[in-house]
C-alpha positions in Angstrom: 13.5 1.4 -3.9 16.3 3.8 -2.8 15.8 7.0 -1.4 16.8 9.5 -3.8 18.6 11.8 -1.4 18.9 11.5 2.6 16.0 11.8 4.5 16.2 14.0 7.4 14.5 13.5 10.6 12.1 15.4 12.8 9.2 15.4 14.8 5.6 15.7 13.7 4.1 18.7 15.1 0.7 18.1 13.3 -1.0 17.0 10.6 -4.1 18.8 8.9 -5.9 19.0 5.3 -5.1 15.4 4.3 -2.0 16.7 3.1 0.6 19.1 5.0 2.4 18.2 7.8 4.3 20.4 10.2 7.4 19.2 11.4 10.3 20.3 14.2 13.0 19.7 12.4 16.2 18.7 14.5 18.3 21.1 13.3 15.8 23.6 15.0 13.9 24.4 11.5 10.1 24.4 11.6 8.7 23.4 8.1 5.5 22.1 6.4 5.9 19.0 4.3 3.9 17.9 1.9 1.7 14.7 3.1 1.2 11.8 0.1 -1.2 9.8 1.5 -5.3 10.6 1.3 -6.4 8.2 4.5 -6.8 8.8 7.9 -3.3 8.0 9.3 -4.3 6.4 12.8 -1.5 5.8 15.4 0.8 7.7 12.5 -0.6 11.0 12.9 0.3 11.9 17.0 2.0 15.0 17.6 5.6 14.6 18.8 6.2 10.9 16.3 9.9 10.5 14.7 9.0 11.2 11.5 11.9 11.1 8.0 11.1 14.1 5.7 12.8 13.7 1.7 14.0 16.9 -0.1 13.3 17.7 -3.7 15.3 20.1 -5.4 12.6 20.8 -8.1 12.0 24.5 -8.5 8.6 24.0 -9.5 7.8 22.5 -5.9 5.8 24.8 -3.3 6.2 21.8 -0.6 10.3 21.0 -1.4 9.9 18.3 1.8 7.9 15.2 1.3 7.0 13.2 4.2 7.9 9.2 3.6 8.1 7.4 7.1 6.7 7.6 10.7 8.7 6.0 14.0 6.3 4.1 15.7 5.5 1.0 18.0 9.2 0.2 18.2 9.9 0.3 14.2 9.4 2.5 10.6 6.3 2.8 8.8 6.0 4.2 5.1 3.1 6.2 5.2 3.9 7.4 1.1 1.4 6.0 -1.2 3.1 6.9 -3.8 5.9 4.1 -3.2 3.9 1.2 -3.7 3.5 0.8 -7.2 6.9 1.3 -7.2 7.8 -1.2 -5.5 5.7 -3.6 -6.9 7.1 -2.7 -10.3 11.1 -3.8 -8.8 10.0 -6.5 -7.8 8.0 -7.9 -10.8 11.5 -6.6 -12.9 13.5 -8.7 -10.4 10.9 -11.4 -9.9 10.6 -11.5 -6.3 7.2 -12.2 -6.2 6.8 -16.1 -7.4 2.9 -15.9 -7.3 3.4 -13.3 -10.6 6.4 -14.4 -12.4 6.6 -15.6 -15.8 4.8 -12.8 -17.5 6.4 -11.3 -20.4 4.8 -7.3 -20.3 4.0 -5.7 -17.7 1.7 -2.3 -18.6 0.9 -0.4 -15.7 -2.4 2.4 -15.9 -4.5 0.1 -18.5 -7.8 1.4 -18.1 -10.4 -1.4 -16.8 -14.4 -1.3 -15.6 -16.1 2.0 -15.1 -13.6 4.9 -15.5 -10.6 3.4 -13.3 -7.5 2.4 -14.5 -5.5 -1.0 -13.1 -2.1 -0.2 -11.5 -0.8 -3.1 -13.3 -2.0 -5.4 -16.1 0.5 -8.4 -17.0 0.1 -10.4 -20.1 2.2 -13.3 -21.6 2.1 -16.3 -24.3 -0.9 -19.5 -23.4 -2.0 -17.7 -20.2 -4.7 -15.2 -19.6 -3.8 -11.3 -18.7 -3.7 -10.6 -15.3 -5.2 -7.7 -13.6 -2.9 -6.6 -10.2 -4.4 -3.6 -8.3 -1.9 -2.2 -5.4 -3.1 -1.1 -2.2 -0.8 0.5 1.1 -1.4 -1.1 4.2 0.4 0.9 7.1 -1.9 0.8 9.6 -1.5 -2.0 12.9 -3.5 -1.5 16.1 -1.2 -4.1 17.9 -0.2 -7.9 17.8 1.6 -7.6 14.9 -1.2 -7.6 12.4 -1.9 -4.9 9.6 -5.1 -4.0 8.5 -6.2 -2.3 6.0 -8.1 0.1 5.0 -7.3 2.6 8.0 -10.4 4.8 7.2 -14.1 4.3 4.5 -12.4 3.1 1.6 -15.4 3.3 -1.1 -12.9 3.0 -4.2 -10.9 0.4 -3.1 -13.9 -1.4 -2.9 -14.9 -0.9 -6.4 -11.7 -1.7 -7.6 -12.5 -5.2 -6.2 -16.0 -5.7 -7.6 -14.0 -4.6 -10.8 -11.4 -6.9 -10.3 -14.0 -9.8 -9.5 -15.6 -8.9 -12.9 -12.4 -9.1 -15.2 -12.1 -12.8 -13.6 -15.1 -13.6 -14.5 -14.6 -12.8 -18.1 -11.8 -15.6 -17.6 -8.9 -13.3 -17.1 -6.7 -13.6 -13.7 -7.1 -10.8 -10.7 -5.1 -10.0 -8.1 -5.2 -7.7 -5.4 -1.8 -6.9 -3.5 -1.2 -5.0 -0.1 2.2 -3.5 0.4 3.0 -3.5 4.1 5.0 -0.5 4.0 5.7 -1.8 8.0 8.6 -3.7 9.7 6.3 -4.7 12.5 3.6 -6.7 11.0 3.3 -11.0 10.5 -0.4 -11.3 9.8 -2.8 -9.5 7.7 -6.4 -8.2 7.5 -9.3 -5.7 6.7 -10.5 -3.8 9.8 -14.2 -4.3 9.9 -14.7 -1.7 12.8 -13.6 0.6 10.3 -15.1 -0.1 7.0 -18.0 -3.3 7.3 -18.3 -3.1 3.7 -14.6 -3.5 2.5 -13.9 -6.2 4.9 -16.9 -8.3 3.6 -16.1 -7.3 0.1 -12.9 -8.5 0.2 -13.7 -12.2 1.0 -16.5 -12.0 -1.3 -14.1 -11.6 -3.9 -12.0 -14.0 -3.1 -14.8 -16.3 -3.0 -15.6 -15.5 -6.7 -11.7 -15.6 -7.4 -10.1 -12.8 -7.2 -6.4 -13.6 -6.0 -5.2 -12.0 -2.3 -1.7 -11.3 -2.0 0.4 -9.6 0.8 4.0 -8.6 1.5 5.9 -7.0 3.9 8.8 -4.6 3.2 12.7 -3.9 5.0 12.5 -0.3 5.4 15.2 2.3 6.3 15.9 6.0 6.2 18.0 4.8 2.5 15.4 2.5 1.2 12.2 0.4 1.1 12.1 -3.0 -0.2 9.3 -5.9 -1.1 10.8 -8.7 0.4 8.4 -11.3 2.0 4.9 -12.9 1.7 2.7 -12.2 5.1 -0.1 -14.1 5.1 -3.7 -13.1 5.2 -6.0 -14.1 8.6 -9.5 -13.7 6.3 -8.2 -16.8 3.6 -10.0 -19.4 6.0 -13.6 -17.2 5.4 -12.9 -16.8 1.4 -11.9 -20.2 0.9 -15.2 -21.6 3.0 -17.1 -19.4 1.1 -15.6 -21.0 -2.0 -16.0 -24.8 -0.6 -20.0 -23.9 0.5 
């Protein structure tokens, strides 16, 4: 995923409502950028971070600056949750992702359980669809491991008891964290932060549901899915499956 335009760098002078930013710009410009992502930001959110602003030259925007990565613990982090499914989708076109390949359509925003909508539902010839929800993971407390969610994530845990139902209708469910990080070799959910996602998430892996992770090169001219990481709960879902 190229960057439309160059970013420009600053410094993050806050961050407040979920989504504005203030930013010290380097060229001495003090501006409020518009903030895409709904969780809590920890570690990402200190006054004074690097931070890459991208400029829209849409008249229609009130916010032309969009805040897209954080400098921190030595490296970039995408903090855009926007990006994801974006990614996801070039690398399902370019089939970089072997655990998903071989499916001939690829809809994205099919409506699924009780009023969500999948992010991506792939289909093909003599196998079943496959239901692929997309979550950001930019959030590492250390040691090189991701964890998601960063804050009480109450729909992304009914997107999983969703997820678990489609497979067992006899359909195929995935759930895939983008680790919009350059930093990270290990994932997992952060328990200390949301109990009930963390033990959700190997329940449903212990019914079936699929867990995928990747890891991303990121710059200040583009983010790229580009290798599996692997996730440290597998051992708990698959002796939940074997019990």
């Amino acid at each position: 995923m190229q960057f439309p335009s160059p970013l420009e760098r600053g410094r993050l002078v806050r961050r407040y409502k979920r989504f504005f930013a203030d930013v010290a710009m380097e060229d001495g410009r003090e501006l409020t950028a518009h903030c895409p992502n709904p969780g809590a930001m920890l570690g990402l959110n200190i006054p004074g971070l690097p931070v890459w602003l991208s400029v829209s030259d849409s008249p229609t925007r009130k916010l032309p600056h969009t805040l897209e990565l954080v400098e921190a613990d030595g490296g970039l982090v995408g903090v855009n949750t926007m990006h994801p499914n974006r990614l996801v989708a070039e690398a399902l076109e370019a089939g970089a992702i072997p655990e998903l390949a071989g499916y001939t359509e690829v809809r994205r925003e099919v409506r699924y359980g009780t009023n969500s909508r999948v992010d991506f539902l792939l289909t093909g010839p003599d196998r079943p669809p496959c239901w692929l929800e997309i979550k950001n993971c930019h959030l590492s407390r250390g040691g090189g491991l991701a964890e998601f969610p960063d804050c009480v994530a109450a729909r992304s845990l009914k997107h999983l008891k969703e997820l678990t139902r489609e497979v067992e209708g006899g359909a195929r469910a995935v759930m895939l964290y983008v680790i919009q990080r350059t930093d990270c070799e290990l994932f997992d959910t952060a328990p200390d932060l949301d109990p009930a996602y963390a033990a959700g998430l190997v329940e449903a892996a212990g019914r079936g549901v699929e867990v995928l992770c990747y890891g991303c090169d990121i710059s200040s001219e583009a983010v790229r899915l580009v290798r599996p990481i692997p996730w440290r709960g597998a051992m708990a879902a698959n002796a939940r499956i074997t019990a």
